[in-house]
PAKOL-506942 format. One record per residue: residue in one letter; x, y, z of N, C-alpha, C, O in turn. Coordinates in steps of 0.2 Angstrom, whole numbers, plus 5000, padded with zeros to 4 digits. Layout:
(site A; (X; Y; Z); (X; Y; Z); (X; Y; Z); (X; Y; Z))
...
END
This chain:
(site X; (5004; 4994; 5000); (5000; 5000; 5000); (5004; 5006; 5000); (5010; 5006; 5001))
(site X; (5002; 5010; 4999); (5008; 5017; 4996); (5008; 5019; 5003); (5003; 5018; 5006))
(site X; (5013; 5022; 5005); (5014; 5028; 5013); (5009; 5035; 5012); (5009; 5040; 5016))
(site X; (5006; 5035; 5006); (5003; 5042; 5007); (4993; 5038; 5006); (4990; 5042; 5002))
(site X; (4990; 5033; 5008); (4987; 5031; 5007); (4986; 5024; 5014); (4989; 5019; 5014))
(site X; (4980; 5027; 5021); (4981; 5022; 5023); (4973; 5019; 5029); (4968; 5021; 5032))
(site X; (4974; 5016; 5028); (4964; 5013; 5031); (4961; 5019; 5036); (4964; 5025; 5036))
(site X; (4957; 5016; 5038); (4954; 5022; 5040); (4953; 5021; 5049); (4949; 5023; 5053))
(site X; (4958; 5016; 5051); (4962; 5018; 5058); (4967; 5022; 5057); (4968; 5026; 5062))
(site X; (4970; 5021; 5052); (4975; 5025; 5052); (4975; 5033; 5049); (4978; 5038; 5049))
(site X; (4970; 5031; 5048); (4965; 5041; 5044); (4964; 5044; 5053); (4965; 5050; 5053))
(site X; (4962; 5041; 5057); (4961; 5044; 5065); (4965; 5045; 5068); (4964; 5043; 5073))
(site X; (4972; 5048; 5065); (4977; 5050; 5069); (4979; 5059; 5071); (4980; 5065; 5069))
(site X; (4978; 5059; 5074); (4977; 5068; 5075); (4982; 5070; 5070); (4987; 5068; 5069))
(site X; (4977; 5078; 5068); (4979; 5084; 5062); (4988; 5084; 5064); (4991; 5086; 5069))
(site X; (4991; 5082; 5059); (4997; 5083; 5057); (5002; 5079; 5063); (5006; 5082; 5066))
(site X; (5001; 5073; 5064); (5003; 5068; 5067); (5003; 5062; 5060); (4998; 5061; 5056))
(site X; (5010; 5058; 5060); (5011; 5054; 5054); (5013; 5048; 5059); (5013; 5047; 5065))
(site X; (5015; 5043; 5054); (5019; 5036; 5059); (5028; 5036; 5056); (5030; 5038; 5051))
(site X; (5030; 5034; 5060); (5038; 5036; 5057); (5040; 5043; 5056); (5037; 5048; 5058))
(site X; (5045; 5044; 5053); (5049; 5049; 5050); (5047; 5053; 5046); (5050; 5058; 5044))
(site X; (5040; 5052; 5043); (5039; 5057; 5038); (5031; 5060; 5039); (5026; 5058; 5038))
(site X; (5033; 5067; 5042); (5029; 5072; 5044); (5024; 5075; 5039); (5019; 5078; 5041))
(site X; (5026; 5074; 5033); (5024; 5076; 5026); (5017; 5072; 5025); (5012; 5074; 5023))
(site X; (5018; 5066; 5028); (5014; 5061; 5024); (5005; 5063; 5026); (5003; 5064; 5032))
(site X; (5003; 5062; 5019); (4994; 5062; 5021); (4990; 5057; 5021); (4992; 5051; 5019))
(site X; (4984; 5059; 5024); (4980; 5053; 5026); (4975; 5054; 5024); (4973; 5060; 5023))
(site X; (4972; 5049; 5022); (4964; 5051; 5019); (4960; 5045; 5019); (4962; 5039; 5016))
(site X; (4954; 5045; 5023); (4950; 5039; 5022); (4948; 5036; 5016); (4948; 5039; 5011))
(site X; (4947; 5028; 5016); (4949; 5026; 5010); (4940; 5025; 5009); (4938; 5021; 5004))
(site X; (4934; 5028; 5013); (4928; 5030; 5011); (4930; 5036; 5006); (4929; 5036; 5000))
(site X; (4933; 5043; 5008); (4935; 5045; 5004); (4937; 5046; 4998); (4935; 5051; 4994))
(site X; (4941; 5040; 4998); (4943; 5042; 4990); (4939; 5038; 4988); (4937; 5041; 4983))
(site X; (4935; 5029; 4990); (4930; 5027; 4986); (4923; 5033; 4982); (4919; 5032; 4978))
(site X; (4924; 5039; 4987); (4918; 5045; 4983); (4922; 5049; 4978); (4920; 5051; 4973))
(site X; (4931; 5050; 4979); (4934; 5050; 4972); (4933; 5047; 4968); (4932; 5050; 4963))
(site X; (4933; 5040; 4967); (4931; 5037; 4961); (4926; 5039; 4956); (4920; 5041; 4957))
(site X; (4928; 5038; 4948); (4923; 5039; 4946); (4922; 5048; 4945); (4917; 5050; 4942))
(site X; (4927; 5051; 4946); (4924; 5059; 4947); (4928; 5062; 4941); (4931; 5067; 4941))
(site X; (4927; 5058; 4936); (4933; 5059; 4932); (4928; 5058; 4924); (4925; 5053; 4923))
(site X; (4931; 5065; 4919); (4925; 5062; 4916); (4930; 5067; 4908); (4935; 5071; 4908))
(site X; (4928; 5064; 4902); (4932; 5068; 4896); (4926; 5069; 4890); (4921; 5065; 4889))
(site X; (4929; 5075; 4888); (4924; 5078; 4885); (4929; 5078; 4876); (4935; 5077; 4875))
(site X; (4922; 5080; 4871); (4925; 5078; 4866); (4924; 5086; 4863); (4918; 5087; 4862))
(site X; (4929; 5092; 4861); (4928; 5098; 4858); (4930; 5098; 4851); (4935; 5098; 4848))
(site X; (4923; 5097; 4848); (4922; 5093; 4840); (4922; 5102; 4837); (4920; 5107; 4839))
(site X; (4924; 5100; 4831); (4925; 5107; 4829); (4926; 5105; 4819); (4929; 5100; 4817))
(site X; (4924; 5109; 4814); (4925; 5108; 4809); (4927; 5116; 4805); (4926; 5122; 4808))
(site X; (4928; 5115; 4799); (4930; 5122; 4795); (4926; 5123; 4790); (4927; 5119; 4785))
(site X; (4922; 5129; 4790); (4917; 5130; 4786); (4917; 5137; 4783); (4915; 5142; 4786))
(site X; (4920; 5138; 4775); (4922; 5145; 4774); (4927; 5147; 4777); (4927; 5153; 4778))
(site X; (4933; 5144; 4778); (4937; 5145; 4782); (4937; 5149; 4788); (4940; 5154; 4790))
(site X; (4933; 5147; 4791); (4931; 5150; 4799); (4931; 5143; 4803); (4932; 5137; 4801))
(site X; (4931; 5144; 4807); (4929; 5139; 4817); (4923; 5139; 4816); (4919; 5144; 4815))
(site X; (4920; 5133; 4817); (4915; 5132; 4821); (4915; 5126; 4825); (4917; 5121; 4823))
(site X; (4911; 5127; 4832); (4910; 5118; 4835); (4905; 5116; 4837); (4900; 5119; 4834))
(site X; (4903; 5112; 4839); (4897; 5107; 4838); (4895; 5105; 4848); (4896; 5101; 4853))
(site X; (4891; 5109; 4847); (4885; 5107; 4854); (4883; 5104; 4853); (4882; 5101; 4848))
(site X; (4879; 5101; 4862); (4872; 5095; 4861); (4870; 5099; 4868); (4874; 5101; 4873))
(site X; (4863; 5099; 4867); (4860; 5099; 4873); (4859; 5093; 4878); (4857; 5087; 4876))
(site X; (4861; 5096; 4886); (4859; 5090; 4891); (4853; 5090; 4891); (4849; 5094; 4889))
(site X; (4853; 5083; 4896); (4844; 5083; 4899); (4840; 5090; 4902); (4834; 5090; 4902))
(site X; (4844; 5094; 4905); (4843; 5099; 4909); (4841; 5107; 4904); (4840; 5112; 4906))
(site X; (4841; 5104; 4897); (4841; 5110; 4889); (4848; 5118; 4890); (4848; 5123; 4888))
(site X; (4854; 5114; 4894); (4859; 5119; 4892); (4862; 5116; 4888); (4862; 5109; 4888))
(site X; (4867; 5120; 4884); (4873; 5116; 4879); (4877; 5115; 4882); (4878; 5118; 4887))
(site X; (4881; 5109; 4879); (4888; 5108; 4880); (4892; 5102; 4877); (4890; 5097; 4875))
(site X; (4897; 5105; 4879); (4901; 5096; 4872); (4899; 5092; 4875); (4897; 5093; 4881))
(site X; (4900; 5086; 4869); (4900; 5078; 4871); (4901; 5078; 4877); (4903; 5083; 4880))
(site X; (4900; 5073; 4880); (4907; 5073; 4885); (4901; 5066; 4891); (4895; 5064; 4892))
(site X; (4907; 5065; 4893); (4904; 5055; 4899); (4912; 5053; 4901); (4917; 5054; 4899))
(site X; (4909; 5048; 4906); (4914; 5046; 4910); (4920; 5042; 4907); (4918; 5039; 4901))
(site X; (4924; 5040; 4909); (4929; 5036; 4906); (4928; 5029; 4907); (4927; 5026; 4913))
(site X; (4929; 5027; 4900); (4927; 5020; 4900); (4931; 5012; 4902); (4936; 5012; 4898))
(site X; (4931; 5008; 4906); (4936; 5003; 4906); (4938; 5002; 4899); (4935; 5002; 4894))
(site X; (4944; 4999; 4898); (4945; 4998; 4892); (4950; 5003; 4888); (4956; 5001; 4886))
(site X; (4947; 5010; 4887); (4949; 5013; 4883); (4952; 5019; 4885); (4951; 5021; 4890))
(site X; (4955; 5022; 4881); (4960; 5027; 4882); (4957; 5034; 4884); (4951; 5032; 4885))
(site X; (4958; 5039; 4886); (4953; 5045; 4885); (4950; 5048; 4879); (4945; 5050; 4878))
(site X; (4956; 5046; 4876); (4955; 5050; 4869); (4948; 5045; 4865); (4944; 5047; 4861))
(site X; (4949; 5038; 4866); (4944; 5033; 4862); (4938; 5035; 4867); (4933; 5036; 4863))
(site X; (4937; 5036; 4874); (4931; 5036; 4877); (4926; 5044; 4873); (4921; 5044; 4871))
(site X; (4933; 5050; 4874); (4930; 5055; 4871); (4926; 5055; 4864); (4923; 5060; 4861))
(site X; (4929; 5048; 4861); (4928; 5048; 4852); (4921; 5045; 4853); (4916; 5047; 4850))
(site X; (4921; 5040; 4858); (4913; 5035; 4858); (4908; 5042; 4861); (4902; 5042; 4858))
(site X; (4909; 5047; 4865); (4904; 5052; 4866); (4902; 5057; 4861); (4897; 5060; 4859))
(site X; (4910; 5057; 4858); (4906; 5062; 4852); (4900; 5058; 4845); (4896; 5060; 4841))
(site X; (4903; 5051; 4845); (4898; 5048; 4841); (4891; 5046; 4845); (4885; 5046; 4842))
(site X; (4892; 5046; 4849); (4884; 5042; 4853); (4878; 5049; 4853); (4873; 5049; 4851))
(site X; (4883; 5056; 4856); (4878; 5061; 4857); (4878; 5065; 4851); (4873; 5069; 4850))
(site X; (4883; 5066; 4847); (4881; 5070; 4839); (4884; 5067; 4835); (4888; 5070; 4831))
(site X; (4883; 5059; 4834); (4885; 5055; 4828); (4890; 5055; 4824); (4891; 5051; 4819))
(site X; (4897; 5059; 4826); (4903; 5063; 4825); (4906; 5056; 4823); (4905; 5051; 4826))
(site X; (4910; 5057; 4816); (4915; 5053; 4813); (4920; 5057; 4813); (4920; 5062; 4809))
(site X; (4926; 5056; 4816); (4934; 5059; 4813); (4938; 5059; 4816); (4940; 5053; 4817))
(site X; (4942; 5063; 4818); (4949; 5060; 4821); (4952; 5065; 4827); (4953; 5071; 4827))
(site X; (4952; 5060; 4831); (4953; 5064; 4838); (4959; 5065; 4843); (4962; 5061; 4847))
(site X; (4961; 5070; 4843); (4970; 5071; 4847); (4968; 5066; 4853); (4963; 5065; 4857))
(site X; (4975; 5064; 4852); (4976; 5058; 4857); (4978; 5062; 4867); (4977; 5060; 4872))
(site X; (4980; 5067; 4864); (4981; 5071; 4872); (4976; 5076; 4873); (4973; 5078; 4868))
(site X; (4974; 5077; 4879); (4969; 5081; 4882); (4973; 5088; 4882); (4978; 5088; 4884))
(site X; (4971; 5094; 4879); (4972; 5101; 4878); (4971; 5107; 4885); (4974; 5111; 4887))
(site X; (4965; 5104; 4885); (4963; 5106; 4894); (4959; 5104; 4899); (4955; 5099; 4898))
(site X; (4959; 5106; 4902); (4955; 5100; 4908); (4951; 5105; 4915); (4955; 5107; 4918))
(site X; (4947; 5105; 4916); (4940; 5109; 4918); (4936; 5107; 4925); (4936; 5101; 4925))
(site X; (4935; 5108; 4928); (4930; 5105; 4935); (4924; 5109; 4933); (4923; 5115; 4932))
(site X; (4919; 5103; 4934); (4910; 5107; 4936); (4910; 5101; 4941); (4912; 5096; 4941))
(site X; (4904; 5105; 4945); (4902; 5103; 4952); (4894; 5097; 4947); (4892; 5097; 4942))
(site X; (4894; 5094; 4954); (4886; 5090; 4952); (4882; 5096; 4956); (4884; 5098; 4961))
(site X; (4875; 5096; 4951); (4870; 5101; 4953); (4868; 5101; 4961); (4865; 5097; 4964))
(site X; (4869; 5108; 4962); (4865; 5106; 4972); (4869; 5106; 4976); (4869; 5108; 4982))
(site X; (4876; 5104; 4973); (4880; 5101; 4979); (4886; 5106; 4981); (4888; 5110; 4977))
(site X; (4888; 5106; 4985); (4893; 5110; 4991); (4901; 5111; 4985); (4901; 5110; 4979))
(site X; (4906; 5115; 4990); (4913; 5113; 4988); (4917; 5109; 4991); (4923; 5110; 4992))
(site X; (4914; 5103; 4992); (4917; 5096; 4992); (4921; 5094; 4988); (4918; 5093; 4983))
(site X; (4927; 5093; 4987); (4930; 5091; 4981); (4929; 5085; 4977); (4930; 5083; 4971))
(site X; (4927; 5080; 4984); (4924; 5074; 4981); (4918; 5073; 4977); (4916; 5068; 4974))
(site X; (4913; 5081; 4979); (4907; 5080; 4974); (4909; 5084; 4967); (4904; 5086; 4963))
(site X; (4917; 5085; 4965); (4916; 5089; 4957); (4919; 5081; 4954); (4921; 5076; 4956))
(site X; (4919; 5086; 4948); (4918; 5080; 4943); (4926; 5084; 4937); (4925; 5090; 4935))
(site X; (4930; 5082; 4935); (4937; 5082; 4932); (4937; 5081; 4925); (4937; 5075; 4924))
(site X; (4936; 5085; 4920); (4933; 5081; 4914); (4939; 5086; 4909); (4941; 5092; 4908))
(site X; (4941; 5079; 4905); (4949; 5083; 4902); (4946; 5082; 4895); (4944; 5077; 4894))
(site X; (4947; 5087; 4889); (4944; 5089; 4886); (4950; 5087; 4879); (4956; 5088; 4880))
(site X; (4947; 5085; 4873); (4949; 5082; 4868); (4947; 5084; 4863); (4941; 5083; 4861))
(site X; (4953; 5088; 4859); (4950; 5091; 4852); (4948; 5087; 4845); (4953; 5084; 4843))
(site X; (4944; 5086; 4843); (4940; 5081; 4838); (4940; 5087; 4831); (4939; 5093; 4831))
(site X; (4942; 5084; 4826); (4941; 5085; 4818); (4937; 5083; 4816); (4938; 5077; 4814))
(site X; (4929; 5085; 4816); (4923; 5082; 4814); (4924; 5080; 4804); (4926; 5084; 4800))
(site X; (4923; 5074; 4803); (4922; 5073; 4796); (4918; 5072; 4791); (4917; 5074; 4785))
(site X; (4914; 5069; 4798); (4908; 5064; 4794); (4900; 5066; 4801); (4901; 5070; 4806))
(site X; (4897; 5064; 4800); (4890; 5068; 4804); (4883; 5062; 4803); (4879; 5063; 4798))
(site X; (4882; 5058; 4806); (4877; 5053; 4807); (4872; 5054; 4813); (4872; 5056; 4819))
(site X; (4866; 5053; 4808); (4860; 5055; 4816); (4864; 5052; 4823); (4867; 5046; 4823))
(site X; (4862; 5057; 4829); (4865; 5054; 4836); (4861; 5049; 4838); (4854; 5048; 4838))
(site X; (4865; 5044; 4841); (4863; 5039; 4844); (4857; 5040; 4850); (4853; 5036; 4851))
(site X; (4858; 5046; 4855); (4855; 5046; 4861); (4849; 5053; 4857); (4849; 5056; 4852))
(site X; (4845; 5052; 4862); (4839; 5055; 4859); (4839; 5063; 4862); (4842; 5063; 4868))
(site X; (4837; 5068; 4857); (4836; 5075; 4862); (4841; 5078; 4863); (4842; 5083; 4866))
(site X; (4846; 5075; 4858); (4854; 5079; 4860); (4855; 5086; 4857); (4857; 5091; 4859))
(site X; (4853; 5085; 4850); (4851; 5091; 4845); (4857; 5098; 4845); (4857; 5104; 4847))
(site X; (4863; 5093; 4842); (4869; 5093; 4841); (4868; 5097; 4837); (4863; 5097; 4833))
(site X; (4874; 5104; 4835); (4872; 5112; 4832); (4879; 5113; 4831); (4884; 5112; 4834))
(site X; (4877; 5115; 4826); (4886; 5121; 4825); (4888; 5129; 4827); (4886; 5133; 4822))
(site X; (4889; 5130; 4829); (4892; 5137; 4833); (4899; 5140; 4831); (4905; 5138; 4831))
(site X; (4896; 5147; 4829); (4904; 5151; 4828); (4907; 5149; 4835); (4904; 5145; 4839))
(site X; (4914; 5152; 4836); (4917; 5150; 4842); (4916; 5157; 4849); (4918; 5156; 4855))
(site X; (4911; 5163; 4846); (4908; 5167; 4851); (4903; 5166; 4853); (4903; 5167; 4859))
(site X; (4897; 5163; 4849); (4891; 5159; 4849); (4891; 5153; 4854); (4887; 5153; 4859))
(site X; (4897; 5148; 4852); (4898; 5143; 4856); (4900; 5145; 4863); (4898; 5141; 4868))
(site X; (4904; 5151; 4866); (4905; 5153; 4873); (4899; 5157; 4875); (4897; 5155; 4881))
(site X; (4895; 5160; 4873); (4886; 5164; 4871); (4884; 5157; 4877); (4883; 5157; 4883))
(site X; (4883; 5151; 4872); (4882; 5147; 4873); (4880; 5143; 4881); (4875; 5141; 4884))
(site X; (4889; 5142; 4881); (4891; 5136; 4885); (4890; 5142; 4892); (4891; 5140; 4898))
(site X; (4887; 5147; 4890); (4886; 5153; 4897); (4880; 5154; 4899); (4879; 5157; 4904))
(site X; (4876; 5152; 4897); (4869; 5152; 4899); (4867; 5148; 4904); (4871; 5143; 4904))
(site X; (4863; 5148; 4907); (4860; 5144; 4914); (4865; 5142; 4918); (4865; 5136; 4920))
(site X; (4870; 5145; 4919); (4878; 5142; 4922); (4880; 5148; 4927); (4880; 5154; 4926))
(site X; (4881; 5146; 4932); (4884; 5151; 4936); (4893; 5154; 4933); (4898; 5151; 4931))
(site X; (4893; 5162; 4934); (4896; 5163; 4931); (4905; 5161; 4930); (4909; 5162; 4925))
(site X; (4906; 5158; 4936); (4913; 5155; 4936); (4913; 5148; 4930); (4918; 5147; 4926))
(site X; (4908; 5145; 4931); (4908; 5138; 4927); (4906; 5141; 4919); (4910; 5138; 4915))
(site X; (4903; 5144; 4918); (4903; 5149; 4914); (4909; 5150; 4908); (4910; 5148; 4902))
(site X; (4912; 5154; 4913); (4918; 5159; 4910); (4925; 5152; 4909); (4930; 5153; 4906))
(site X; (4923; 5146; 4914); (4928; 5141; 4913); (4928; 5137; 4906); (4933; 5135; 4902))
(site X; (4922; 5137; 4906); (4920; 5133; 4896); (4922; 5137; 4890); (4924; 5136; 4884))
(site X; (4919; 5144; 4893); (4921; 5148; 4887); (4928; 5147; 4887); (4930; 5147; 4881))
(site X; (4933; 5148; 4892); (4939; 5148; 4889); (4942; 5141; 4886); (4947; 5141; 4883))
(site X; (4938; 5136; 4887); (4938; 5129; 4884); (4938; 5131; 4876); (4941; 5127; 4871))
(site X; (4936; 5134; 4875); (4934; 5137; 4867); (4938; 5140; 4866); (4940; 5138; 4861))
(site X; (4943; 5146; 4869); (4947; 5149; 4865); (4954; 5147; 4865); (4958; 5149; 4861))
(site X; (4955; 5139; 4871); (4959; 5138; 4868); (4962; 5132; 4864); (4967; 5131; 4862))
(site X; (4955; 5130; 4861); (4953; 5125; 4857); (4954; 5131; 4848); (4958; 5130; 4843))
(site X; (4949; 5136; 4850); (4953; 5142; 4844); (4960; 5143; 4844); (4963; 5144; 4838))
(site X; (4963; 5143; 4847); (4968; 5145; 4846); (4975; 5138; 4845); (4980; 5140; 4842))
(site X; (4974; 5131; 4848); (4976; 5127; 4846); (4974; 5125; 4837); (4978; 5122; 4834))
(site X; (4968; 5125; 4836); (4966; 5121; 4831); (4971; 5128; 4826); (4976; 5126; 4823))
(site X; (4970; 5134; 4826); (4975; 5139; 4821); (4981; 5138; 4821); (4983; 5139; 4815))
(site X; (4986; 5136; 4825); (4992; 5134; 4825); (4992; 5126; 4824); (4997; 5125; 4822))
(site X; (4987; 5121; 4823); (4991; 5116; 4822); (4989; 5119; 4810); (4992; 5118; 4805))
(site X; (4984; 5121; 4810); (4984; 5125; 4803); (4987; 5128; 4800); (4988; 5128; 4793))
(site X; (4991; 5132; 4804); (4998; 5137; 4801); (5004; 5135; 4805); (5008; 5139; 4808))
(site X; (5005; 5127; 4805); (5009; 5124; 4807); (5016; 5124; 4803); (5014; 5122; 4797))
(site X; (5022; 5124; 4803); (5026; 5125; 4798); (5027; 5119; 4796); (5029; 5119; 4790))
(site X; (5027; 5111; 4799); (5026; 5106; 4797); (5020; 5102; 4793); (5014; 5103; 4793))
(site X; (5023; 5097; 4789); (5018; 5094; 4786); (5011; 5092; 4789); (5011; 5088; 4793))
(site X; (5004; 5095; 4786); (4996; 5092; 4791); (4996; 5088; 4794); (4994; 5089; 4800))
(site X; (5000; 5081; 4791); (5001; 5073; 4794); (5002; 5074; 4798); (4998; 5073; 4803))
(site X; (5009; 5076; 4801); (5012; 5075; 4805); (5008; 5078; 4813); (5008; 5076; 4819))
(site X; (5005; 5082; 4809); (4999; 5085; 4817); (4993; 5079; 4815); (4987; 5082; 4818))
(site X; (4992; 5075; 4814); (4987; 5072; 4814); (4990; 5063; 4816); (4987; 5058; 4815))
(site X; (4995; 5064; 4818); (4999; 5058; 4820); (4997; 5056; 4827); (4996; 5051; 4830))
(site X; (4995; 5064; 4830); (4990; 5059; 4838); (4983; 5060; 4838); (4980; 5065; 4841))
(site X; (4982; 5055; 4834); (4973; 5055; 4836); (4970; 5049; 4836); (4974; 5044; 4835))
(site X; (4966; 5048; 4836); (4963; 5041; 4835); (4955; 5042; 4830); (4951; 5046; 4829))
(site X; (4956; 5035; 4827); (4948; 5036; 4823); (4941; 5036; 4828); (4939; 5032; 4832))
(site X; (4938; 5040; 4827); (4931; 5037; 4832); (4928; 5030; 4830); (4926; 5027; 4835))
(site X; (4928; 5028; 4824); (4928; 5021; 4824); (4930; 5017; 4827); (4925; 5013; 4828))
(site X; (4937; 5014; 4829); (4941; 5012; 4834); (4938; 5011; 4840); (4938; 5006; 4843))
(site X; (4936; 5019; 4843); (4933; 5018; 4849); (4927; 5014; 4847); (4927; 5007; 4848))
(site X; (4922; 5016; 4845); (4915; 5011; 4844); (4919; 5002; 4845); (4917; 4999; 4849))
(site X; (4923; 5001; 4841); (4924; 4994; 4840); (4927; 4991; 4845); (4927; 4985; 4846))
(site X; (4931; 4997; 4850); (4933; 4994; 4854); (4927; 4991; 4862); (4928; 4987; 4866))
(site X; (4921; 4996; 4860); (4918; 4995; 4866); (4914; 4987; 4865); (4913; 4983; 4870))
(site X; (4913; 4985; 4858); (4911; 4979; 4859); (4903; 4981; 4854); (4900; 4986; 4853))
(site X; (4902; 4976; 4851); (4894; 4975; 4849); (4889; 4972; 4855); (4883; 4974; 4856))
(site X; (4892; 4969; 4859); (4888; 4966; 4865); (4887; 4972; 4872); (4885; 4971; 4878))
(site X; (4888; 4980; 4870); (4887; 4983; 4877); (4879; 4985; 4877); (4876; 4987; 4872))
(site X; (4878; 4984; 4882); (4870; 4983; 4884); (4870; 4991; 4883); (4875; 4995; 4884))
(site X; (4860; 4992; 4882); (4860; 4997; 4883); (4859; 5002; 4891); (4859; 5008; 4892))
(site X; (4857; 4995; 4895); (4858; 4997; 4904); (4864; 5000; 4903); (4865; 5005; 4906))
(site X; (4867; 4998; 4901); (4876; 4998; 4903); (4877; 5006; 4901); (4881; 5010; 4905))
(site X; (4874; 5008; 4895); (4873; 5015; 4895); (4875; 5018; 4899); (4880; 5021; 4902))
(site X; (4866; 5019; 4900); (4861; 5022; 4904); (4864; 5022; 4910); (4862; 5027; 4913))
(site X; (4869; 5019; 4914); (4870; 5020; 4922); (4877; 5023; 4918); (4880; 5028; 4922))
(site X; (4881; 5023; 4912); (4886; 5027; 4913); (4885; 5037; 4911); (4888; 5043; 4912))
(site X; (4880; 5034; 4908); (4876; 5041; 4907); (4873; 5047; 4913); (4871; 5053; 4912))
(site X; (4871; 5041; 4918); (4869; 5046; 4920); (4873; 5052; 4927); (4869; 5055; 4930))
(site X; (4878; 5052; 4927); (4881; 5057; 4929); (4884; 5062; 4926); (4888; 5066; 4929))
(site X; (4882; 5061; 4918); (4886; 5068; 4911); (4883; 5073; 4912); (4885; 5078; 4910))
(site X; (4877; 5073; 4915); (4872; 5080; 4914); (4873; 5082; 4921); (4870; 5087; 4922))
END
């Protein structure tokens, strides 16, 4: 078991009291981190070139505000494949998705305190939309947006902190997507980490129920 991790006789040691020699070390109930689990979620920042402008692609939650793709990490797959499976299930999204997360964001679950253990960590994944199929999930009514629209957007029925955190998801989503475009090396080369959204689909199986979903769904909104 790691020295920074230890049961929870050992979590009821009075505030800054350790065992041995290292005064440093933290304690944290291991009910604790079982409510860290799971708080962890990646979102898919789908975007296409139309007239040579920026645009991205919303979906509404069940709650009627916008926002990306986006659901929890799935056993199995990578972030970048879990982000490609969201952007296909909730705006039908076919194309090719950077392999590293760009930015990474916290929103709270609705109602709840500044518990750290009730926010939710969701690391965000820039997607090249190519191809566009009705979504898999119903009511998502997935939309393209300038890149001022999509912040307009992602601000609405949002408390102004959470708000102002999405829109800057957008600018620097703008401003990555322009530099890897006026990149001085060859396109390829900038498209060497990404993954097909297909792949993810294939990876999840023909066999995932659609229960299986629905209980992973239901903490994206």
């Amino acid at each position: 078991m790691s020295p920074d991790v230890m049961d929870d006789k050992d979590s009821r040691l009075p505030p800054g009291s350790s065992r041995g020699n290292s005064p440093s070390a933290k304690f944290f109930r291991l009910s604790h981190l079982r409510r860290l689990r799971g708080c962890e979620q990646v979102a898919a920042v789908c975007y296409r070139m139309r007239n040579g402008e920026i645009e991205f692609l919303l979906v509404r939650t069940r709650g009627g505000r916008w926002t990306f793709p986006k659901g929890g990490v799935e056993s199995g797959l990578t972030h970048a494949q879990a982000a490609a499976l969201e952007a296909f299930e909730e705006a039908g999204v076919h194309g090719r998705m950077e392999e590293a997360s760009f930015a990474r964001y916290v929103r709270r679950k609705r109602g709840q305190t500044e518990d750290p253990a009730l926010e939710l960590a969701v690391n965000a994944h820039l997607c090249e939309v190519l191809r566009q199929d009705p979504p898999q999930e119903f009511d998502r009514n997935p939309t393209w947006f300038s890149p001022e629209k999509a912040k307009r957007r992602l601000r609405e029925d949002r408390g102004p902190e959470y708000g102002a955190e999405l829109a800057r998801v957008v600018e620097r989503a703008t401003m990555r997507i322009r530099r890897l475009r006026s990149a001085a090396h060859p396109a390829g080369d900038a498209l060497q980490k990404v993954t097909f959204i297909d792949d993810a689909r294939r990876r999840m199986g023909k066999g995932k129920s659609a229960a299986s979903r629905r209980r992973r769904k239901q903490i994206t909104d």
